[in-house]
N, C-alpha and C positions, 0 to 999 in steps of 0.2 A: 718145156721151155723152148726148145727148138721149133716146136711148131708156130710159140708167138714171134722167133724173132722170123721165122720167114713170113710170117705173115706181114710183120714189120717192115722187111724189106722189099716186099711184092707191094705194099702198101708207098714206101718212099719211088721205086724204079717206076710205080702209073704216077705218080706226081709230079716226077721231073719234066716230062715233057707239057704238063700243066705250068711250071713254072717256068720255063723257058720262055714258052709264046708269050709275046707282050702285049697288052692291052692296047685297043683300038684308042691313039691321044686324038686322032683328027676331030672325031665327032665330037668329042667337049670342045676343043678347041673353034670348032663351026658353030657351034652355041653359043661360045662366047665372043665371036665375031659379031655375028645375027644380033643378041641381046645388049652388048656392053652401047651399041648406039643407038639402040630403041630406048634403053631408060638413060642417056642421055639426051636426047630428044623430048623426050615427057618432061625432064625434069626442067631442060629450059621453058617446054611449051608453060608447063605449070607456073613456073617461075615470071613468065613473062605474064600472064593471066593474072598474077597475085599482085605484082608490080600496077599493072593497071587496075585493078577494083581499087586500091589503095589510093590509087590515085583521083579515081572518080569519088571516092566514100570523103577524101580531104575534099574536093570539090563542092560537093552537095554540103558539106558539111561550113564550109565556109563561104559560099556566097547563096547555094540555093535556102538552106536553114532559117537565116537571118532573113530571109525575104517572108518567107512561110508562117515563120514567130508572130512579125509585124502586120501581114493581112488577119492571123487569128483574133491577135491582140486588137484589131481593130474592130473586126467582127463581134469579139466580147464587149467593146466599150459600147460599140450600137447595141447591142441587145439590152445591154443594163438599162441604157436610157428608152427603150423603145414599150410601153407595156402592152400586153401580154393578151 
């Protein structure tokens, strides 16, 4: 029984000076410097990229479409009358 607890305690006294030294905070903290305005950055760029297809897809969609309908539709009406 005394052999486990020295062991126990040779086991605690290497572990103290493990637990003393503190962990390097810098380097997470320089990643989170570096990162936190790269994916704010993407997320406007994207943001802004989504903002305009939307705005092109309403565009095509409301003046160029209705243009496009009308030359088909008219192309259809010549071909019915035209034979073949």
């Amino acid at each position: 029984m005394s052999d486990a607890s020295l062991s126990d305690q040779d086991i605690v006294q290497s572990a103290e000076p493990m637990a003393a030294a503190e962990p390097k905070p810098r380097r997470r903290s320089i990643r989170r410097r570096v990162l936190r305005p790269l994916v704010l950055i993407l997320t406007a760029q994207y943001t802004i990229v989504l903002l305009v297809g939307l705005t092109v897809v309403g565009t095509v969609r409301a003046w160029v479409l209705p243009q496009i309908l009308t030359s088909l539709q008219t192309i259809a009406a010549v071909l019915k009358h035209t034979p073949y």
